[in-house]
N, CA, C and O of each residue as an XYZ file, in Angstrom:
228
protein
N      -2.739      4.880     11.371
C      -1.741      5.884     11.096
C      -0.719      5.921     12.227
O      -0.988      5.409     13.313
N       0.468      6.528     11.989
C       1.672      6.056     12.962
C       0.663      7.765     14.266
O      -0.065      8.751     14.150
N       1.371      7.008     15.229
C       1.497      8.307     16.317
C       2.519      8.463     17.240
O       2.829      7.832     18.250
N       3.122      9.735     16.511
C       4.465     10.045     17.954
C       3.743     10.129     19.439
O       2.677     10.605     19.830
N       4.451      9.682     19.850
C       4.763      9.911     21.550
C       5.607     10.311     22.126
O       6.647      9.697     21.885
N       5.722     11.217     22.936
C       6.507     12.070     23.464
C       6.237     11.874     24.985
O       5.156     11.796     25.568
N       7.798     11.800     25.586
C       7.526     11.064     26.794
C       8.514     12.441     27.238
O       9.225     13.255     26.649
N       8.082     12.153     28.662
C       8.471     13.229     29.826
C      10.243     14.156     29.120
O      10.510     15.356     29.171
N      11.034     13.092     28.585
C      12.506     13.593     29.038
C      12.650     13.984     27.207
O      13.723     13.956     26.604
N      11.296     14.334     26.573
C      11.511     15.303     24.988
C      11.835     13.867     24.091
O      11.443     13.753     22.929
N      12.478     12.971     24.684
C      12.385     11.833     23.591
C      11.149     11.516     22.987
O      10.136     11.419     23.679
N      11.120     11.258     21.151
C       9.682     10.692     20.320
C      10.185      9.146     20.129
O      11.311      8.654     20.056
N       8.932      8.619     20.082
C       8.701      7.367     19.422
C       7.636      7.272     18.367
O       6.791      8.149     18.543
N       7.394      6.520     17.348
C       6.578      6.312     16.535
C       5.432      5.227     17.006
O       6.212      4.330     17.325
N       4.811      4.967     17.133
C       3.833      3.950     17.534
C       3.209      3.814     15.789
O       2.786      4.760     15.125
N       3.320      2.208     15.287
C       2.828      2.031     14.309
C       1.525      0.642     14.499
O       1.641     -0.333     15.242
N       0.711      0.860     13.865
C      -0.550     -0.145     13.729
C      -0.076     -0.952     12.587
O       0.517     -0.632     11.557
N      -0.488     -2.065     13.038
C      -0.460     -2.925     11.998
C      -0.857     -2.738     10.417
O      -0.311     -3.574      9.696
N      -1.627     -1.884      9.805
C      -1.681     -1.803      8.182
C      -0.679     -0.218      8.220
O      -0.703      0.597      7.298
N      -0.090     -0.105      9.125
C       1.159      1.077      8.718
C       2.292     -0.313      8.173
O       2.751     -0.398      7.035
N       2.523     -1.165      9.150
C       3.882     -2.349      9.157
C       3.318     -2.901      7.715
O       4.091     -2.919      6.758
N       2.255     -3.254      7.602
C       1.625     -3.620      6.441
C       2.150     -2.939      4.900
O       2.877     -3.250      3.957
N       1.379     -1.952      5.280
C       2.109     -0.460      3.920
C       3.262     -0.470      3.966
O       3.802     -0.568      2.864
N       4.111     -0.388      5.082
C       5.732     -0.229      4.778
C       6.058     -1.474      4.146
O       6.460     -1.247      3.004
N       6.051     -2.794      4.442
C       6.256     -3.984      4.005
C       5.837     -3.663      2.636
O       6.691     -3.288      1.833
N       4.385     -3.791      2.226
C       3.849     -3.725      0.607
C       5.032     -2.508     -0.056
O       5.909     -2.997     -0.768
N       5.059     -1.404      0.099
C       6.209     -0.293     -0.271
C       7.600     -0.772     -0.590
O       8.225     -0.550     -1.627
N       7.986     -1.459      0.453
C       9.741     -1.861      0.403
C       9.171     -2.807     -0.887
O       9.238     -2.269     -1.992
N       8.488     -4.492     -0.804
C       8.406     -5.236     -2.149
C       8.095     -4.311     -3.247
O       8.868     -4.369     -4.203
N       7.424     -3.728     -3.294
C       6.846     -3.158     -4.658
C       8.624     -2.107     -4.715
O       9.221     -2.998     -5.319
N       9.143     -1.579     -4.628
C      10.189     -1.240     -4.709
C      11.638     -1.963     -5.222
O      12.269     -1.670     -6.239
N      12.010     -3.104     -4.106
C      12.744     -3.538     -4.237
C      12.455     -5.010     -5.447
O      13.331     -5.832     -5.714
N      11.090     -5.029     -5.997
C      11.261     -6.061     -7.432
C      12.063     -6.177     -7.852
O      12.851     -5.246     -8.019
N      12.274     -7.364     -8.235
C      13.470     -7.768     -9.269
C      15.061     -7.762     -8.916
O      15.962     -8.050     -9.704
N      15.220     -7.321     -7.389
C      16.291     -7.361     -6.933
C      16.968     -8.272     -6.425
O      16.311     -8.866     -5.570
N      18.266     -8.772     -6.589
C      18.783    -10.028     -6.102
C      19.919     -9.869     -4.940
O      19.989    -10.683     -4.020
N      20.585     -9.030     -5.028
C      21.257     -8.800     -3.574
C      21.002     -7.414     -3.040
O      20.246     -6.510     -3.395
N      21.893     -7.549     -2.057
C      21.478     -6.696     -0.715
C      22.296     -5.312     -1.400
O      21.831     -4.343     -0.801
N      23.283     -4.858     -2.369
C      23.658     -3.816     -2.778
C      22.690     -3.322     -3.833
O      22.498     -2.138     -4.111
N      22.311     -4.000     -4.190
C      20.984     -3.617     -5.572
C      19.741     -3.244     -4.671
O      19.261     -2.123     -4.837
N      19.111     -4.186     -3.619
C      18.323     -3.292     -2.760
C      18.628     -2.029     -2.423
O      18.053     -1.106     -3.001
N      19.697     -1.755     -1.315
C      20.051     -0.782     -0.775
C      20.396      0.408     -1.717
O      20.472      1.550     -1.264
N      20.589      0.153     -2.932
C      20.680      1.360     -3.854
C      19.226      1.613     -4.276
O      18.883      2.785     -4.122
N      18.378      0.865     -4.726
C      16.900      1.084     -4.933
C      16.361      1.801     -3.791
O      15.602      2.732     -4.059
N      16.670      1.484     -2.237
C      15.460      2.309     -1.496
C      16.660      3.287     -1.412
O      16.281      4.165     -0.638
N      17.739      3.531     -1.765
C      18.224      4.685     -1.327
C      17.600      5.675     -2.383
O      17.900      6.817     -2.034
N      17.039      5.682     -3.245
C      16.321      6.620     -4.536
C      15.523      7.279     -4.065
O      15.254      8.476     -4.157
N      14.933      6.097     -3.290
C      13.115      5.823     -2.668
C      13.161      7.099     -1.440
O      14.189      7.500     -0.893
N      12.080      7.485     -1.244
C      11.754      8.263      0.149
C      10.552      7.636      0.647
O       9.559      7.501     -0.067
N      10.608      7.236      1.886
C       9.050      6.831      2.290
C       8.907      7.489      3.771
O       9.750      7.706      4.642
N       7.385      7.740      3.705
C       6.632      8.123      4.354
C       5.532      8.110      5.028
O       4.569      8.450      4.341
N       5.201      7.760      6.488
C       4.134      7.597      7.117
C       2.869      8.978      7.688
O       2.933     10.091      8.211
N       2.459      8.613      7.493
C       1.041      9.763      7.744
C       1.130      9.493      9.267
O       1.311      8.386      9.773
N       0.939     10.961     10.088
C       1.233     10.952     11.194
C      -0.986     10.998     11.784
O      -1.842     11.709     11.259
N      -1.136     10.258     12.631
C      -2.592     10.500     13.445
C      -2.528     11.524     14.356
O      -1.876     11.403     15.393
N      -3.275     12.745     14.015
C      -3.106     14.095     14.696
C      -4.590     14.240     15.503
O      -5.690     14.469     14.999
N      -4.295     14.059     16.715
C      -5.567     13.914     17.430
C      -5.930     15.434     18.000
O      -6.959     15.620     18.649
């Protein structure tokens, strides 16, 4: 699961594991099927909302 990090000066980062890069990758293909250029993508994930599950320790 992704985990923010929060460093001294309030800036976050996401820290992602490999089957998060995984899921996002599988998500974008399963989405963008059947698409042949880069304006037909970009209108498909613009529909799309995606989302990572945050690891709350």
């Amino acid at each position: 699961m992704a985990f923010i990090v929060e460093n001294k000066n309030g800036r976050r980062i996401i820290r992602l594991n490999t089957e998060d890069i995984i899921n996002i990758v599988r998500e974008y293909q399963n989405i963008t099927c059947n698409s042949y250029s880069y304006s037909e993508i970009r209108e498909k994930l613009n529909k799309n909302e995606l989302y990572i599950p945050e690891d709350v320790y």
